[in-house]
C-alpha positions as CSV (number, residue, x, y, z in Angstrom):
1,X,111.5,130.5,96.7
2,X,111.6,129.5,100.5
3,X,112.2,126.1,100.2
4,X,112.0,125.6,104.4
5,X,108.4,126.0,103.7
6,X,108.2,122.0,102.8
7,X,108.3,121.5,106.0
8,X,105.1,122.8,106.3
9,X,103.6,120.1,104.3
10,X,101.8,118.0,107.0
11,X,100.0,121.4,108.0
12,X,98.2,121.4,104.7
13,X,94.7,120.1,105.4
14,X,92.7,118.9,101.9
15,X,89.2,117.9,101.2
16,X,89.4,116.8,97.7
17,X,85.8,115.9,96.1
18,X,84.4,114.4,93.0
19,X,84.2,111.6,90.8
20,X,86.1,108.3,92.2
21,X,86.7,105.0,90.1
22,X,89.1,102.5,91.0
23,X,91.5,101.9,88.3
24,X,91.8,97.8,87.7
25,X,94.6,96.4,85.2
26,X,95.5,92.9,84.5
27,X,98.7,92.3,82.9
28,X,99.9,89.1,80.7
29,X,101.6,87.8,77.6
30,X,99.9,87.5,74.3
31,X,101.0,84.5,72.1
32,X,98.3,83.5,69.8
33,X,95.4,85.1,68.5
34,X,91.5,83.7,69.9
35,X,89.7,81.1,67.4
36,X,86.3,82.4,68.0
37,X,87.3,86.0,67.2
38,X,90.3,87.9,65.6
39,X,91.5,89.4,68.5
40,X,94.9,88.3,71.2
41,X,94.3,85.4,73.9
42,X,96.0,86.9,77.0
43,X,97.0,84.8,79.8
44,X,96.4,87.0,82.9
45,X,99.2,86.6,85.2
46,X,99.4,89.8,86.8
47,X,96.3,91.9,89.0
48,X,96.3,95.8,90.1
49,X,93.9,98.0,91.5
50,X,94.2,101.8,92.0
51,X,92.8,104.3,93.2
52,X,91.2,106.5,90.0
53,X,89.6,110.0,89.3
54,X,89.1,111.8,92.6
55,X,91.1,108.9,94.4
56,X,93.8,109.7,92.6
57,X,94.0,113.5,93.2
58,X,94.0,112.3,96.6
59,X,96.6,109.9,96.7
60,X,98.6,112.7,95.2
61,X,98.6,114.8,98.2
62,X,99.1,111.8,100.4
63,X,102.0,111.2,98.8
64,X,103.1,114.5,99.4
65,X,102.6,113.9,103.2
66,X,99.5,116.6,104.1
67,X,96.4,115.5,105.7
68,X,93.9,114.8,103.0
69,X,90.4,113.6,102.8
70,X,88.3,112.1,100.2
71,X,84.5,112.7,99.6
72,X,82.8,110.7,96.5
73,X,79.8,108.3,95.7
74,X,80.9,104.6,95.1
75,X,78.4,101.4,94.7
76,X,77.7,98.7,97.7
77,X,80.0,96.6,95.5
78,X,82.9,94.3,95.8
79,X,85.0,97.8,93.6
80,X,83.7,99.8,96.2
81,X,85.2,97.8,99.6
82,X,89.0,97.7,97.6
83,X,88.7,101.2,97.3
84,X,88.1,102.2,100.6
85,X,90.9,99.5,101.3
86,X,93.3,101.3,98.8
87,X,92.3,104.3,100.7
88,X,93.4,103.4,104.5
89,X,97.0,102.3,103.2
90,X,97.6,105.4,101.4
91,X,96.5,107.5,104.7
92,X,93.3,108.6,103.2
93,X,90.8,109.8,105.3
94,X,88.2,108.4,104.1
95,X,84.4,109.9,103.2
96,X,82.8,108.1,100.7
97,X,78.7,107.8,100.4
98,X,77.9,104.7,99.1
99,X,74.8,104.2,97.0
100,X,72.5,101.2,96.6
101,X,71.6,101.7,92.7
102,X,74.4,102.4,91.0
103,X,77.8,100.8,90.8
104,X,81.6,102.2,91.6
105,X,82.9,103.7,89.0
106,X,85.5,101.3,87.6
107,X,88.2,101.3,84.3
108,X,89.4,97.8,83.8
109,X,92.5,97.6,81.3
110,X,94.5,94.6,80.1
111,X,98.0,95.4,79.3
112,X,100.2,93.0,77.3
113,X,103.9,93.8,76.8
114,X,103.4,97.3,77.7
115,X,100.7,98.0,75.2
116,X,96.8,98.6,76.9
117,X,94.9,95.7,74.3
118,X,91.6,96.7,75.7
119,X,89.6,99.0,78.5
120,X,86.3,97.9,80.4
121,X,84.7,100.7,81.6
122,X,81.6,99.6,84.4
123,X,80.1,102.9,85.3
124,X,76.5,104.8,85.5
125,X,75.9,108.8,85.5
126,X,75.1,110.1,89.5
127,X,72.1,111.8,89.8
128,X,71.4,115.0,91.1
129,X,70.0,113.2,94.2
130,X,73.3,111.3,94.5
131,X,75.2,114.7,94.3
132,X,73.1,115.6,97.4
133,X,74.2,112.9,99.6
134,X,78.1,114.6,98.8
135,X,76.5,118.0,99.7
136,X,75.3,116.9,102.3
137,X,78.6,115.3,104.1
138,X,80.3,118.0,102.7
139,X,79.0,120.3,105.2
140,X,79.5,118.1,108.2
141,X,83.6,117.7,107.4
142,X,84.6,121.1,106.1
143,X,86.0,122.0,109.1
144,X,88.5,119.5,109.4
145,X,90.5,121.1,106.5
146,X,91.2,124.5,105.1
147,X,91.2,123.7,101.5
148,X,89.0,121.7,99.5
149,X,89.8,120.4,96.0
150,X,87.2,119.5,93.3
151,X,88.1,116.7,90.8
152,X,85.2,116.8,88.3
153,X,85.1,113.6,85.8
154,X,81.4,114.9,84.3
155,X,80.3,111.8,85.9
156,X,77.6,113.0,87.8
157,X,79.1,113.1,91.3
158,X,79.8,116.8,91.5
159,X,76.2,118.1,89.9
160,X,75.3,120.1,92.4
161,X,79.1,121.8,92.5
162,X,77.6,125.4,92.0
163,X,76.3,124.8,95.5
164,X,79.3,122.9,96.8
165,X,82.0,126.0,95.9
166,X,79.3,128.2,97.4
167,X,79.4,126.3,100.7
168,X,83.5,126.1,100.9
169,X,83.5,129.8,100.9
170,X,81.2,130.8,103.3
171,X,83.1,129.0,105.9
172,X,86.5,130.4,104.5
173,X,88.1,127.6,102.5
174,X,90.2,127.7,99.7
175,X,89.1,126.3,96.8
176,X,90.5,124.7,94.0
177,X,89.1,122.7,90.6
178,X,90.0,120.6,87.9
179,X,86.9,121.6,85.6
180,X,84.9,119.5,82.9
181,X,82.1,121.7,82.2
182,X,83.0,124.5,79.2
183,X,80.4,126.3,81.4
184,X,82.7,127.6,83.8
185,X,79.8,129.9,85.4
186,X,79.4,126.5,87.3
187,X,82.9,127.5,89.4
188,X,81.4,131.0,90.5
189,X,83.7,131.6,93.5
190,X,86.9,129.5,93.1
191,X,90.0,130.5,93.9
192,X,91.7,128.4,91.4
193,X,90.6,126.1,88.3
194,X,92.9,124.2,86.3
195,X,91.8,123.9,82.7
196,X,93.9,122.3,79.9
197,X,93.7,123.7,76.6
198,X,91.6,121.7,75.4
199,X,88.8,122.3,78.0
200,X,89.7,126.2,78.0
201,X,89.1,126.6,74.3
202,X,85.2,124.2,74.8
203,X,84.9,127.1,77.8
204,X,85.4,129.9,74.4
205,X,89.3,130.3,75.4
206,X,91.0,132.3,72.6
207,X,94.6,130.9,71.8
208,X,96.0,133.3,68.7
209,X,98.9,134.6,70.6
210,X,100.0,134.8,74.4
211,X,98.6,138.3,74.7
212,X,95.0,137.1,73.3
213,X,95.5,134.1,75.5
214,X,95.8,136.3,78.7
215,X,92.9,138.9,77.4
216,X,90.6,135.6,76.5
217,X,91.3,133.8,80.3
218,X,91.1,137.0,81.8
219,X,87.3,137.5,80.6
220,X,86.6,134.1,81.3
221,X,88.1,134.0,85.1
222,X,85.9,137.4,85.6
223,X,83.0,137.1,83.9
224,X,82.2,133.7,85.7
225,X,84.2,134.9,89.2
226,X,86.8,133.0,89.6
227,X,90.0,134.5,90.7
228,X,92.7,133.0,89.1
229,X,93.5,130.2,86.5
230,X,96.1,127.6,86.2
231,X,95.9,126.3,82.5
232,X,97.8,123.4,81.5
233,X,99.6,123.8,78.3
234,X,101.2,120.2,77.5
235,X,104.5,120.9,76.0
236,X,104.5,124.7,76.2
237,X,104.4,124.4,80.0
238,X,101.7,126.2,82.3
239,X,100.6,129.9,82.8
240,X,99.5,131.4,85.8
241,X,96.8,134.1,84.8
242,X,94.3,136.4,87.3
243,X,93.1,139.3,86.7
244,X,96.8,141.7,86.7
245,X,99.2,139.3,86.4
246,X,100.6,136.4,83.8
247,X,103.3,134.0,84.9
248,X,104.4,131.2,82.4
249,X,106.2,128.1,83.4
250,X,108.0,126.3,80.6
251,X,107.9,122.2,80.6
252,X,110.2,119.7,82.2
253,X,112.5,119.0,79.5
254,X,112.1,115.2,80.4
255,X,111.8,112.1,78.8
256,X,107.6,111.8,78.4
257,X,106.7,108.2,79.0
258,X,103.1,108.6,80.3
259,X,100.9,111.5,80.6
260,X,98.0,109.5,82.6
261,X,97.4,111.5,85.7
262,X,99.4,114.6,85.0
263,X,96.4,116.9,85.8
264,X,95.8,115.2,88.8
265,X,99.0,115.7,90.1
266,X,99.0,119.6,88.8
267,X,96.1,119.9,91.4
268,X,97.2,118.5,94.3
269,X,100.7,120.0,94.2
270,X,99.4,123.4,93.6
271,X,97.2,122.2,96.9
272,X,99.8,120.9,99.0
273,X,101.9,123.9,98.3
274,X,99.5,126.5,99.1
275,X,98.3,124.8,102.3
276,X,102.2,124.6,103.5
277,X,102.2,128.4,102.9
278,X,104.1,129.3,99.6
279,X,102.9,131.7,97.6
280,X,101.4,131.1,94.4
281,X,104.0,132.1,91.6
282,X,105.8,129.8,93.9
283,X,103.1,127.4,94.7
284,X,102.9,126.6,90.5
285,X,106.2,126.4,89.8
286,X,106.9,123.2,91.8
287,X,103.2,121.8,90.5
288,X,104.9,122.3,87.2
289,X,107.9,120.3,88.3
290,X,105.9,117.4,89.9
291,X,104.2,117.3,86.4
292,X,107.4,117.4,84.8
293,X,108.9,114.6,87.0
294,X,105.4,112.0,87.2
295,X,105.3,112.3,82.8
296,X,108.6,110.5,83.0
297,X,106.9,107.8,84.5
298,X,104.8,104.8,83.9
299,X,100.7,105.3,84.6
300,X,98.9,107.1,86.8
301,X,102.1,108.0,89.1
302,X,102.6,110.3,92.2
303,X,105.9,112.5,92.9
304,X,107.2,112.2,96.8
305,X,109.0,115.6,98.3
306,X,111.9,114.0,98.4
307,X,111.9,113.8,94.3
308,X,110.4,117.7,94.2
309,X,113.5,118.8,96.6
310,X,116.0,117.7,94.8
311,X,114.7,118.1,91.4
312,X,114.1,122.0,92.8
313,X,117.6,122.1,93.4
314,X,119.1,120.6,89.8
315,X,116.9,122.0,87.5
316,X,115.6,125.6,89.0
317,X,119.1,126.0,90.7
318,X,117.5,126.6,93.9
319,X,119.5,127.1,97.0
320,X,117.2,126.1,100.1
321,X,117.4,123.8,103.0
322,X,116.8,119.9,101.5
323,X,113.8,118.1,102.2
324,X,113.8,115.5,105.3
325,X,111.1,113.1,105.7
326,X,109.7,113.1,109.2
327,X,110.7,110.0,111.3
328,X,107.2,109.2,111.7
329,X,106.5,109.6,107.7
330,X,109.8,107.4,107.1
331,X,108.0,103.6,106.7
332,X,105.0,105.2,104.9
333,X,107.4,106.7,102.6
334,X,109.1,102.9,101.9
335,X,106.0,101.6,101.4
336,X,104.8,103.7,99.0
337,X,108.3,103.0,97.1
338,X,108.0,99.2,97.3
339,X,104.6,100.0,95.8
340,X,106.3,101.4,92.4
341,X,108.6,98.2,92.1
342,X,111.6,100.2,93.5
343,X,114.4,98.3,95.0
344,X,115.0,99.6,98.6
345,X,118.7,99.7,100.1
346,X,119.4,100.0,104.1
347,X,122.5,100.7,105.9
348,X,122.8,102.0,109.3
349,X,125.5,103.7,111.7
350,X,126.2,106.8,114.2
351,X,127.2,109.1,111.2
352,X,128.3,111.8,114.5
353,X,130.8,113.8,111.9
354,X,130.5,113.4,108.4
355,X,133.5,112.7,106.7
356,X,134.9,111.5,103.1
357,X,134.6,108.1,104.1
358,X,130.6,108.4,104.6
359,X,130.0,110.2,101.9
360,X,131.9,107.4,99.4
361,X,130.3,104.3,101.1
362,X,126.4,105.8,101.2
363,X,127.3,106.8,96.9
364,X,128.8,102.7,97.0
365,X,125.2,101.5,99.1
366,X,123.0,103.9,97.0
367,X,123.9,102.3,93.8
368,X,123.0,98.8,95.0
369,X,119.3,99.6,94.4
370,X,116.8,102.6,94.0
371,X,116.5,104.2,97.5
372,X,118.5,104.5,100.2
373,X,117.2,103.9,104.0
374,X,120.2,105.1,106.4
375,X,119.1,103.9,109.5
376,X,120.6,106.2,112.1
377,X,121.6,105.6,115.9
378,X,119.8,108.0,118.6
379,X,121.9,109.6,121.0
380,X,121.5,107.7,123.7
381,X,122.5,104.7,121.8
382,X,125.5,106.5,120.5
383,X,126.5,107.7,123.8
384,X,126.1,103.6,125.2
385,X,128.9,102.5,122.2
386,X,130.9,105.5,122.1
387,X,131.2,107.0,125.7
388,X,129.9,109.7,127.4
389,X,131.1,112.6,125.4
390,X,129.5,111.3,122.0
391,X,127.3,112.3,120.0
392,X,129.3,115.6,118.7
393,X,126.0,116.0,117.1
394,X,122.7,115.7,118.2
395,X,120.6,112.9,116.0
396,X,118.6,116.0,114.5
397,X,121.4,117.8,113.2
398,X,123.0,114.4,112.3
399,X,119.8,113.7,110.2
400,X,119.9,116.9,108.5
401,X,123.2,116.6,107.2
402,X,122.5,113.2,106.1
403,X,119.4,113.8,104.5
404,X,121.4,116.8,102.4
405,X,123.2,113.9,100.1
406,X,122.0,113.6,96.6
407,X,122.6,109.5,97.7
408,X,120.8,109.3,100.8
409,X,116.1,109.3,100.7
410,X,115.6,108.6,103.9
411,X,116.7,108.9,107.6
412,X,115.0,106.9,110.6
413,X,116.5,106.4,113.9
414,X,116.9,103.5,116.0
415,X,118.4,102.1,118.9
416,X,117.1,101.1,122.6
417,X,118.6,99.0,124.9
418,X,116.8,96.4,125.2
419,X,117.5,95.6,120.9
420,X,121.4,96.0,122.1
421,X,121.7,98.9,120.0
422,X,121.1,97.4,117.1
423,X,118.9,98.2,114.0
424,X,117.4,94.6,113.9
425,X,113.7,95.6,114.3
426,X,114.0,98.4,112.1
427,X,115.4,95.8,109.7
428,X,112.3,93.8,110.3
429,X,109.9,96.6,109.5
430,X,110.9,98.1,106.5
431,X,112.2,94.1,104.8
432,X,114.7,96.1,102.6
433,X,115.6,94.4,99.2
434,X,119.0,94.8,100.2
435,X,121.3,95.4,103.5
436,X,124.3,96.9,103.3
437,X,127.2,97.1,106.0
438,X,130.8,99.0,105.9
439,X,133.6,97.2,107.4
440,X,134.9,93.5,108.6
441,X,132.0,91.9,108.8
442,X,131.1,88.7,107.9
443,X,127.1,88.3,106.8
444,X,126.7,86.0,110.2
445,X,127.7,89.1,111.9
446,X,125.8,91.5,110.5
447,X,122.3,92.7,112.6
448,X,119.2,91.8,110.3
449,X,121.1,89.7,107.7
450,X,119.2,86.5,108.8
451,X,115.8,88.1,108.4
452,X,116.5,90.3,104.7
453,X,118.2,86.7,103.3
454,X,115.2,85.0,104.5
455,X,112.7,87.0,102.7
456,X,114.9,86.8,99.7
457,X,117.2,89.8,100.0
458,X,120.7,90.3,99.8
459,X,123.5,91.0,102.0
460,X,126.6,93.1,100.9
461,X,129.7,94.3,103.0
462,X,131.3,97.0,101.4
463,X,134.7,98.5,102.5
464,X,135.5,102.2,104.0
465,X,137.8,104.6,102.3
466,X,141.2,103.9,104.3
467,X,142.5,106.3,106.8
468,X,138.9,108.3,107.1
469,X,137.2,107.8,110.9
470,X,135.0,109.9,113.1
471,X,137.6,109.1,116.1
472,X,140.5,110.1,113.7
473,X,138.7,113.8,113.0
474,X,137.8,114.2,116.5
475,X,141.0,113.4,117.6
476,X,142.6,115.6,115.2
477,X,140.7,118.6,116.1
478,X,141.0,118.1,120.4
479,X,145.2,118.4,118.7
């Protein structure tokens, strides 16, 4: 597997389309049970909305950095605006049709201690007329994207999808789907669908053995002409199956917290993957790994490439270049983090030869919180503190080497003259949880402290490994 094709994930251009809901949960303690009814009083002290269905599949690939867009009917409702406002902060392109007559699909739940008491569902079936308002649209954006991904919750959105597929591939895209029907004629022409058992045994799957597996998805993928499926096998894994080949893929052996979402994620991994160029053996083996890794987590979550790289590497022992985040990705990336609950850590330096020292500190700052920001000085701000014959390395290479340590997420650069070199407004933009400096400093000193304590943050100064400096290597080498 060439892992160097990750950084090919912002090439990958997705349409996905289908049935969107916005996912609402309200969250509280339950300490006494109603007197007009025998059922828990909960005293709401927490609100979340998400984006659901379709929305999600979306989000998915976001997360995962390609360009994506989203097609899908929602109501001229109050759901319908905080979706399309969930959409522009996840970098959603966003191309919803909103109807008059029927509402936004939404899924309210109310969670106490971890356990869902109750869901609310608010939604009507879309109408073939509805279905070709999405048709329609669909044929004005296809050719912003090369692969288009269709999420079908049997709620009506996708009932012309017969026409839909047959669209996608006359103008050359790929096409990929995450089927309800059991009448799998529907799909005529997909490259890929993505059943679970379940759904593949309503479709007249055959499961007595692996061989009558592959003979019964074989007939199904051909009679209905599709060239390849994906099927989901819970804990037996996932098998790749088209008409010569079977490749199976064995689960995660993680901790299971939460399937919600798995399939979703399946999807637009397998997307992502394909659109940055990997072939599909390839392609399903890191889907099955993002399924593994978003299980072990808590509702409807997403997996960043930062978790897929180094997960490749410790459980498929995978040598391959390590996954850096694009500067420009970097504060999307944070955000998204801060969005899961997870406590963000920064620290900053020139980091021009990597040495012991380093390495020990960023393990020290890295287990202060959940991620690690190591904000990084550019050349020309190294070359202002340090002299005219530093950097050793350029900031790329420095960021590469960097971003290689299990301890370290992220990498973003900094420093003009005008900030005096400093990572102050960097500080300011991302608002980490905690700041961390190496050395003498007192927290007075220290660029950013003011505005991290402010927003209720904290400020540590940790202490460098004794007799390890960049000055101390470089002079030992010029010896």
């Amino acid at each position: 597997m060439d892992l160097s094709l990750l950084k090919n994930l912002s090439k990958a251009r997705i349409l996905v389309v289908g049935d969107v809901m916005l996912d609402r949960y309200w969250y509280g303690d339950t300490g006494r049970i109603s007197p007009e009814a025998p059922v828990p009083v909960v005293k709401v002290s927490k609100f979340e909305d998400k984006a659901g269905g379709a929305a999600n599949v979306a989000k998915n690939i976001a997360r995962l950095d390609a360009k994506v867009g989203l097609l899908g009917l929602i109501g001229e409702d109050e759901s319908g605006q905080i979706l399309e406002n969930i959409l522009k902060g996840e970098k959603i392109s966003s191309q919803l049709v909103s109807v008059c007559d029927l509402p936004t699909i939404s899924k309210m739940r109310v969670i106490s201690r971890h356990q869902q008491l109750v869901r609310l569902d608010l939604e009507e079936t879309f109408s073939e007329q509805h279905s070709q308002l999405l048709l329609n649209r669909l044929e004005l954006v296809l050719d912003e994207y090369d692969f288009v991904v269709f999420s079908d919750y049997s709620k009506g959105s996708l009932s012309l999808i017969k026409e839909m597929v047959s669209i996608a591939k006359a103008t050359g895209k790929t096409v990929l789907i995450d089927p309800k029907s059991p009448d799998l004629h529907l799909y005529e022409g997909a490259d890929y669908i993505t059943p679970n058992l379940h759904e593949f045994n309503l479709a007249g799957g055959k499961t007595g053995s692996e061989e009558i597996l592959a003979q019964s998805a074989r007939e199904l993928i051909s009679k209905n002409g599709i060239k390849a499926m994906l099927l989901t096998r819970s804990e037996q894994g996932m098998s790749l199956i088209n008409a010569d080949e079977k490749h199976d893929f064995a689960a995660q052996q993680l901790e299971v917290s939460d399937v919600t979402g798995a399939g979703d994620t399946v999807i637009a991994t397998l997307a992502v993957m394909l659109g940055a160029g990997m072939a599909p053996k390839d392609a399903v083996e890191i889907a099955n790994l993002a399924a593994g890794i978003v299980v072990s987590k808590l509702g409807a979550a997403t997996v960043s490439p930062e978790e897929l790289s180094q997960k490749l590497g410790q459980y498929l022992h995978i040598n391959g270049e390590h996954y850096q985040t694009p500067f420009d990705d970097v504060l999307q990336h944070i955000e998204f983090a801060k969005q899961n609950g997870e406590t963000i850590v920064f620290t900053n330096g020139c980091f021009d030869i990597l040495h012991a020292g380093h390495v020990r500190y960023l393990a020290q700052a890295k287990a202060r919180g959940d991620r690690l920001v190591v904000g990084l000085n550019n050349d020309e701000s190294i070359t202002r503190l340090k002299g005219p014959e530093r950097p050793i390395n350029p900031l790329d290479e420095r960021a590469i080497v960097l971003s290689a340590l299990a301890s370290v997420d992220w990498v973003i650069p900094f420093g003009s003259a005008e900030e005096n070199d400093t990572p102050a407004k960097l500080i300011e933009q991302i608002s980490p949880d905690i700041l961390v400096k190496g050395g003498d400093y007192t927290v007075d000193q220290i660029a950013g402290a003011d505005h991290v304590l402010r927003h209720g943050g904290k400020v540590e100064v940790l202490t460098f490994l004794d007799g390890c400096s960049t000055s101390k290597v470089i002079s030992k080498i010029k010896q």
